[in-house]
C-alpha positions in Angstrom: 117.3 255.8 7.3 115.2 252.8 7.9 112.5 254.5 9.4 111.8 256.8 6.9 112.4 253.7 4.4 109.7 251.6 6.9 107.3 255.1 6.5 107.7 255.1 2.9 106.4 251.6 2.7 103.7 252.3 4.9 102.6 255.3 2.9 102.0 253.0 -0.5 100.3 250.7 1.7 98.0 253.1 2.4 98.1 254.7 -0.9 96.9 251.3 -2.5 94.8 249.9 0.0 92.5 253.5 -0.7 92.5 252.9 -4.3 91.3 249.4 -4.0 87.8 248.9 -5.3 85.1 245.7 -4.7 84.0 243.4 -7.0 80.1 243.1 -7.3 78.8 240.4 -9.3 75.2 240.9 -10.9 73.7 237.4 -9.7 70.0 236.7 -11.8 67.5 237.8 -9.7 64.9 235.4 -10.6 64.4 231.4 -9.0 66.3 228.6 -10.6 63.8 225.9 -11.0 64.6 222.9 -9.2 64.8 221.1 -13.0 67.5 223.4 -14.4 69.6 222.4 -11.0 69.5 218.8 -11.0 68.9 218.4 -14.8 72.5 218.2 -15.7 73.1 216.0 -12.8 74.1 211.5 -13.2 71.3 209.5 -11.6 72.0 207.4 -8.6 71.0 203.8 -8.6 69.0 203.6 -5.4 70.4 200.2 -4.6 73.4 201.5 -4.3 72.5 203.8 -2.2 73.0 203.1 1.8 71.9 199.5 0.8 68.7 201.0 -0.7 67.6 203.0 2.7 66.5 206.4 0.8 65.4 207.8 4.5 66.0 206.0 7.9 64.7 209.6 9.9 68.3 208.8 12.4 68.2 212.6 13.1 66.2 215.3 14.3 66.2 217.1 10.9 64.1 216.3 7.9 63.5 217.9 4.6 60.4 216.9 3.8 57.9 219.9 3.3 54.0 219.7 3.7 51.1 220.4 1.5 48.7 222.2 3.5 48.6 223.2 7.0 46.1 220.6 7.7 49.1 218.1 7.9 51.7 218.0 10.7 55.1 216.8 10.3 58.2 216.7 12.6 60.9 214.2 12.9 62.1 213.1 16.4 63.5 209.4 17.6 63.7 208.4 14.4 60.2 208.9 13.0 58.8 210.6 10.4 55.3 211.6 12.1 52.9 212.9 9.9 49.7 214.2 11.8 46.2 214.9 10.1 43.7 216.5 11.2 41.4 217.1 8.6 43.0 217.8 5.1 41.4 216.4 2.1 42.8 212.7 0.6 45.1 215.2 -1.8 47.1 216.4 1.0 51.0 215.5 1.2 54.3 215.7 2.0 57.7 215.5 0.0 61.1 215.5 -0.3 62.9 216.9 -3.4 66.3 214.5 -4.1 68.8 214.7 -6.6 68.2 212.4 -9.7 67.5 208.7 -8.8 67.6 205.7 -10.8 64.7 203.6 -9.8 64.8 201.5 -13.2 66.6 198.3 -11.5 64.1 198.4 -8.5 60.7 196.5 -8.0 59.3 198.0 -5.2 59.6 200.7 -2.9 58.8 199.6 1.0 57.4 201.9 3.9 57.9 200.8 7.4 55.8 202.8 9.7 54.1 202.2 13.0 50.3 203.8 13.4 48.5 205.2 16.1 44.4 203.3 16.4 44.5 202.7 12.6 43.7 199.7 11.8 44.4 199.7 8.0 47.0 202.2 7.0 46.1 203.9 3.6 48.4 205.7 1.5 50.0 206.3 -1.3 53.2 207.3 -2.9 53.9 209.3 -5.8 57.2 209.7 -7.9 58.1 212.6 -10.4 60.3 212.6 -13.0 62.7 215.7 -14.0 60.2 216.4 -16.1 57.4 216.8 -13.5 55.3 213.3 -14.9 53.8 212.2 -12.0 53.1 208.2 -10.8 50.9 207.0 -8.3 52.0 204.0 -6.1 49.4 202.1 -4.8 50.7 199.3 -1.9 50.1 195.7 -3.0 51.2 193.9 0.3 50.0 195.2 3.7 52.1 194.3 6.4 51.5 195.1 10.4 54.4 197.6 10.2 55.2 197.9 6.2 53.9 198.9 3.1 55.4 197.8 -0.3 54.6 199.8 -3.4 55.3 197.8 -6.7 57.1 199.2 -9.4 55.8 197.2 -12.2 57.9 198.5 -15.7 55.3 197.2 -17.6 52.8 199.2 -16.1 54.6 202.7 -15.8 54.0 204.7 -19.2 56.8 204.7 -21.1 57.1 208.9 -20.9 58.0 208.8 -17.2 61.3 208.5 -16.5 61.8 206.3 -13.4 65.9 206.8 -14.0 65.6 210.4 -13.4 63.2 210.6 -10.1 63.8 214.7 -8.7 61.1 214.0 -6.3 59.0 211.3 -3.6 55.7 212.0 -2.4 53.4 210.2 0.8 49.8 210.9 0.6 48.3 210.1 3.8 45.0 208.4 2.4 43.3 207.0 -0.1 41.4 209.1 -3.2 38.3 210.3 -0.7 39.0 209.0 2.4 41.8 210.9 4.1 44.2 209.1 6.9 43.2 210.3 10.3 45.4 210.3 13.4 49.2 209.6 13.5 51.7 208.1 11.0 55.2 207.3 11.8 57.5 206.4 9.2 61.3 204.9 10.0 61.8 203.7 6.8 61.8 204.5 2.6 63.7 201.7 1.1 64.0 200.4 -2.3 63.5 196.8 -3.3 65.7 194.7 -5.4 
């Protein structure tokens, strides 16, 4: 009796495991921008952040994409390295970030070591969530770091340095292109 009871069950088992039927869900097959992702996320006060250290390059991995394939970028004993050849002074590489809040910062510092440059130029760039661009220009020039002011006054008032989606490093100045090696251990922002 209780094997034909233990077949029985067996049988609906089967029975309803041969009816069952998958669920397909029709996902949008076009991008999501990266606004409509991080649009509806808080900012993060980048002094609160890891003591302001945005990037410190500790690992071996990096998300930073390039512009063109003039640049060269790999990260390895904690280093950025940024290699140019011969791309034109527009020529960059960036990192897309969730929002940050650079609105209580005044400056944004760059520690980097150079290989047979004497003077390092570059510049940075922010954007906004709603892709307004600023240029950074460094004001002091240290051996090893660079720092970018964030002057408020200065900054137009449409940009919104609270809602920052995404850093930029252009290895030169507008028409003269850096040439050689740049290694960056450091992005922090300034109190």
């Amino acid at each position: 009796m209780k094997s034909n009871f233990a077949f029985l069950v067996g049988l609906l088992l089967l029975i309803s495991c041969k009816n069952f039927q998958t669920v397909q869900l029709d996902l949008p097959k076009e991008a999501v921008s990266p606004n409509k992702v991080l649009g509806s996320l808080t900012s993060s006060n980048v002094l609160l952040i890891n003591q302001g250290v945005l990037e410190d390059f500790n690992n071996d991995h990096h998300d930073w994409k390039k512009s063109s394939d003039s640049l060269k970028i790999i990260t390895v004993g904690g280093f950025l390295t940024i290699t140019n050849q011969s791309s034109s002074s527009e020529d960059h590489v960036s990192k897309l970030y969730f929002p940050l809040d650079f609105s209580k910062s005044s400056a944004i510092q760059i520690n980097y070591k150079a290989d047979s440059i004497s003077s390092v130029p570059l510049r940075l760039a922010l954007i906004d969530e709603q892709e307004n661009i600023q240029i950074l220009f460094p004001f002091q020039w240290q051996k090893e770091s660079l720092i970018f002011p964030l002057n408020h006054r200065e900054i137009p008032g449409y940009f919104q340095l609270n809602r920052v989606v995404q850093i930029l490093i252009i290895p030169g100045n507008t028409g003269h292109p850096l040439i050689g090696k740049l290694y960056i251990d450091q992005i922090k922002a300034l109190e």
